[in-house]
C-alpha positions in Angstrom: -24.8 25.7 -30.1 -26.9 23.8 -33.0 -25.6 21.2 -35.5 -26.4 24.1 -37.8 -23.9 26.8 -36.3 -20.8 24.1 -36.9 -22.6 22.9 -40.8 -24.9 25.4 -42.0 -26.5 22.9 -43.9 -27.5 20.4 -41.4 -30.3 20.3 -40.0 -30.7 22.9 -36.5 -32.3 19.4 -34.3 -30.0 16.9 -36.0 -27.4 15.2 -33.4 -24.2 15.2 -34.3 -20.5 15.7 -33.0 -17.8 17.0 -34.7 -14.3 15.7 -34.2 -11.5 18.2 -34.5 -7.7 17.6 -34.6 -5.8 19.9 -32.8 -2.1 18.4 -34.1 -3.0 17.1 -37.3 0.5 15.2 -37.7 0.2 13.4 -34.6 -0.8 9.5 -34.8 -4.9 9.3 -34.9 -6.4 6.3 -32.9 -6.7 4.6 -36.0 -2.8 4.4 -36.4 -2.4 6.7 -39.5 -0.8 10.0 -38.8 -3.5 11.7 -41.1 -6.4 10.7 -39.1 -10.1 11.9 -39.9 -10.3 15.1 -41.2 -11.0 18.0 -38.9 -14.4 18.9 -39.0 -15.3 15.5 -40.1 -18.8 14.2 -39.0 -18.7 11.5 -36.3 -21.9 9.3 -36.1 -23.6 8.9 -32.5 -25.4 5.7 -31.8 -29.0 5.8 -30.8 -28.1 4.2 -27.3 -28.1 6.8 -24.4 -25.1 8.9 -24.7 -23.2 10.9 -21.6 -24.2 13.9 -21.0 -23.3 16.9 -23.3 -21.4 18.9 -20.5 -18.8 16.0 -21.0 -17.5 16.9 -24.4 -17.5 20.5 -23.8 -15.7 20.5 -20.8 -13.4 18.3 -22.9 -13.4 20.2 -26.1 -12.6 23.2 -23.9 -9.6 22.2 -22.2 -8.5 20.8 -25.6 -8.9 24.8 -27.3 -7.7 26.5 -24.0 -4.6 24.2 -24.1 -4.1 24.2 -27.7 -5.5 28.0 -28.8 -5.4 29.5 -25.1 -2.9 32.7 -24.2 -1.5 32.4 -21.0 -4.1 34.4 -19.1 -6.5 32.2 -19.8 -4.4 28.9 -18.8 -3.5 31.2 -15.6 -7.5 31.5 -15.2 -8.2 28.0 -16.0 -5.5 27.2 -13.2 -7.1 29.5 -10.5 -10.4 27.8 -11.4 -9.0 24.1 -11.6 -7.5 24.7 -8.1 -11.2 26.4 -7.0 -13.1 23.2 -8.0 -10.3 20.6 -7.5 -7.8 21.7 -4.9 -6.1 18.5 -4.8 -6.5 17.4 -8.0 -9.5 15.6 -9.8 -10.5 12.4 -7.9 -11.4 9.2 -8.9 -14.0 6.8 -6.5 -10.7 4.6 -6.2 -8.4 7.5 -5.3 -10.4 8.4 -2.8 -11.3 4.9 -1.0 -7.0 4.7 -1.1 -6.4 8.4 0.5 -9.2 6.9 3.0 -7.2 3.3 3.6 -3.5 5.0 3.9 -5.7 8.1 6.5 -6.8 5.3 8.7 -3.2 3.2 8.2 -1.8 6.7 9.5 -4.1 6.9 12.1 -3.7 3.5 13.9 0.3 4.2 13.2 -0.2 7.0 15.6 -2.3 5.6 18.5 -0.1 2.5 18.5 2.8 5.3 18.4 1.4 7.0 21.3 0.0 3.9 23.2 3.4 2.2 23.3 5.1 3.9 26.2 1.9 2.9 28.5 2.2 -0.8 27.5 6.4 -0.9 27.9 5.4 0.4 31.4 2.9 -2.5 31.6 5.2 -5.3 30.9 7.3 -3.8 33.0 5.5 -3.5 35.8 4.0 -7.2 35.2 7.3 -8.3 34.5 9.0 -7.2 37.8 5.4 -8.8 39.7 5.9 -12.3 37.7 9.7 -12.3 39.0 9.0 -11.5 42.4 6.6 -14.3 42.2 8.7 -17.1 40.7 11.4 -16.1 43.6 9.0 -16.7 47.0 9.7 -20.6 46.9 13.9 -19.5 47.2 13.1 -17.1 49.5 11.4 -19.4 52.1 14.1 -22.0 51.6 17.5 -21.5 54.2 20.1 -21.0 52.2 22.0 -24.2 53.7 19.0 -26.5 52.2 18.9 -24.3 48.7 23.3 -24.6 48.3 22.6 -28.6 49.2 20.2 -28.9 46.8 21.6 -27.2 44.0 24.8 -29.2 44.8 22.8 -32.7 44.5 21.7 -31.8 41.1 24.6 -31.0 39.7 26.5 -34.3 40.8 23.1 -36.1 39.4 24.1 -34.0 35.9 27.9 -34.5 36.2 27.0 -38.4 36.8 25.0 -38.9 33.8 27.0 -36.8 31.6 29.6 -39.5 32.6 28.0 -42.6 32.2 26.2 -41.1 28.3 30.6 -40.5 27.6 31.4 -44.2 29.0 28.6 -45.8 27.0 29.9 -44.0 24.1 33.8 -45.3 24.7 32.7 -48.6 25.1 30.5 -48.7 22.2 33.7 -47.3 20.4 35.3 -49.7 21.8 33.5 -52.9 20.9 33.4 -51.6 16.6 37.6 -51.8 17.2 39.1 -55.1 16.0 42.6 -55.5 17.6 45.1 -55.8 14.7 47.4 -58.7 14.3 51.0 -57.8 15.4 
């Protein structure tokens, strides 16, 4: 299309875009519900604009949902899920489906790895045991009983002087009472 198929009296080369409002009561971006008028001439900057693919591809989903019979949304479907079969994607959607693919991924191997390390600490478990028990093992059990016996009179005698000290400190803060 020209500028001159939309305003036959523009120029054919001039640049132009025409803004057209497909629910006229709706609010406009301006805040008014009447908005620009359809049709109404929107000026372009000289600056480097997107490419013109853009606004049609816009402009045409705006008149096939707006205008469009149900064949043609069923056909814009069938396409949409041609191009886009899981919907469009943004840069940032993808690097997240990438981060939650690799989260799922190292779910699984430590998933799957975990029975092989229970059976590791296990088996070092049972070896670290076994090791800690060879000094009771070369003791007689006559030498290990006598020994076990010592330290707990050594316990039960210190627990029994820390409760005397503590009576006796008692003790000493009491001041006998006049009869």
């Amino acid at each position: 299309m020209t500028t001159a198929d939309v305003d036959p009296s523009a120029s054919p080369t001039e640049k132009r875009c025409t803004g057209h409002s497909f629910k006229p009561g709706r609010l406009s971006l301006a805040g008014n519900t009447g908005g620009p008028p359809s049709g109404a001439p929107v000026r372009l900057s000289d600056t480097a604009c997107p490419p013109s693919i853009l606004f049609d591809a816009v402009y045409a989903g705006a008149v096939v949902f707006h205008f469009g019979t149900e064949k043609l949304r069923e056909a814009s479907t069938l396409w949409r899920n041609a191009f886009a079969p899981s919907g469009v994607r943004t840069a940032a959607n993808t690097e997240y489906k990438a981060i939650i693919g690799q989260r799922v991924a190292t779910e699984t191997k430590t998933e799957d790895e975990a029975p092989e390390r229970q059976t590791r600490y296990e088996a070092r478990s049972d070896l670290f045991d076994m090791l800690m028990g060879i000094p009771y093992l070369l003791v007689p059990p006559e030498d290990l009983q006598r020994v076990v016996r010592e330290a707990e009179e050594r316990a039960a005698a210190a627990e029994q002087r820390r409760v005397k000290e503590k009576v006796e400190t008692w003790m000493k803060q009491i001041t006998p009472s006049p009869a």
